[in-house]
C-alpha positions in Angstrom: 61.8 34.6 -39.0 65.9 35.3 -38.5 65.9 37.3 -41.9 64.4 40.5 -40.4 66.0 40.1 -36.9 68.6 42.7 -36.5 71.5 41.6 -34.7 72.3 42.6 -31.0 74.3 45.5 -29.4 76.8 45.5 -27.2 78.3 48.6 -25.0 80.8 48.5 -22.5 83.0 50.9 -20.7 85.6 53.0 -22.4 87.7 52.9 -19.8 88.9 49.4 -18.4 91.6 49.2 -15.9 92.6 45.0 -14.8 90.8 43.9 -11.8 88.3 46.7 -11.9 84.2 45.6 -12.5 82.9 46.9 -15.6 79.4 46.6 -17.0 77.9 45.4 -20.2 74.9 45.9 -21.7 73.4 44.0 -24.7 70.2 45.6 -26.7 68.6 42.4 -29.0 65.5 43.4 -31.0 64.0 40.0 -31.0 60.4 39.6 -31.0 58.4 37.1 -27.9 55.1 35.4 -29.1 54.0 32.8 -26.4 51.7 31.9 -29.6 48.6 32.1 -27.7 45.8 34.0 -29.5 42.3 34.5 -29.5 40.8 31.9 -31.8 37.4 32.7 -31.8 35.6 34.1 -29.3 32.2 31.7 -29.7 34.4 28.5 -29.4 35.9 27.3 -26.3 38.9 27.7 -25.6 38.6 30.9 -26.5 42.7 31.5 -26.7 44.9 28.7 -28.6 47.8 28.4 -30.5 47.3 30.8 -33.0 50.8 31.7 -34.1 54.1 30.3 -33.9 55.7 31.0 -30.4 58.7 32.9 -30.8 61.3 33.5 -28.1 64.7 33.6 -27.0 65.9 30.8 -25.3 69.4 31.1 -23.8 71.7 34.0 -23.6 75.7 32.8 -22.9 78.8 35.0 -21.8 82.2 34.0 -22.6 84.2 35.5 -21.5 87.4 35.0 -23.6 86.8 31.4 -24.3 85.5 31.1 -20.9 82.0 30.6 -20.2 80.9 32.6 -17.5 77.5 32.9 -17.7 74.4 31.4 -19.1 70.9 33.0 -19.2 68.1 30.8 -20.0 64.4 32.4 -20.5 61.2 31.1 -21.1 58.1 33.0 -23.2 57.1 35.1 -21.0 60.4 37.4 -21.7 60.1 41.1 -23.3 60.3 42.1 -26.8 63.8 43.7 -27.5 65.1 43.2 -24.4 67.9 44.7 -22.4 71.0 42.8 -20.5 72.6 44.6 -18.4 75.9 42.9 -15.9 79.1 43.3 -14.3 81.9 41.4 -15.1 85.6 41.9 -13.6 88.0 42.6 -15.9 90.8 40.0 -14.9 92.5 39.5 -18.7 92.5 41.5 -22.2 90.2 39.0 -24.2 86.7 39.5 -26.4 83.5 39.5 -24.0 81.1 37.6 -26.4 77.3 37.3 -25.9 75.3 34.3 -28.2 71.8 34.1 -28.3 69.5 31.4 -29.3 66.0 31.4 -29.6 63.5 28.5 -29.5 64.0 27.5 -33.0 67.8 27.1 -32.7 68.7 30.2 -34.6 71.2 32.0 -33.2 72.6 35.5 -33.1 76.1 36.6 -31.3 78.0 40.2 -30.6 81.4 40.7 -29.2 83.2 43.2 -28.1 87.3 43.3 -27.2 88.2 44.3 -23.6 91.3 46.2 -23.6 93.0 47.7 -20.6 93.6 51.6 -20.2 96.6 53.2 -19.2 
């Protein structure tokens, strides 16, 4: 399933001063299955497992190698969905964002935080 996942996107501020809250959003184009489908209408249960389920599982933030966040999801999450929160910017380091879905794949973006004058 991973080979035609594209990976995520990452945008942040342009302009970063120390100890000022920025935001950062993260686009990943990741399909959710809960893997219920309907079966066959004449036999009950009507919906079963019909196809694999497909999700993503845990989102983490480092922050530098801090982690400073960690997201976890269950099937009932979006297709391609969109993070969006603030962090403060307290040090020049990478903001880093890993995905993993259900079946341990996993997917990561990063972006450098640098101050502005």
């Amino acid at each position: 399933m991973a080979s035609h996942i594209k990976p995520p996107r990452m945008r942040v501020g342009r302009r970063i001063k120390k100890d000022q809250v920025f935001k950062v959003k993260v686009r990943f184009e990741h399909p959710s299955f809960t893997g219920l489908g309907q079966v066959d209408p004449e036999t009950s249960p009507t919906f079963n497992r019909a196809i694999p389920v497909s999700f993503i599982r845990n989102m983490l933030v480092y922050y530098g190698d801090e982690l400073v966040s960690r997201f976890n999801m269950t099937a009932a999450i979006a297709d391609n969905p969109l993070f969006a929160f603030k962090l403060k910017a307290v040090k020049e380091a990478p903001v880093k964002v890993v995905f993993i879905n259900n079946a341990g794949e996993r997917w990561e973006v990063s972006k450098d935080i640098k101050f502005s004058a």
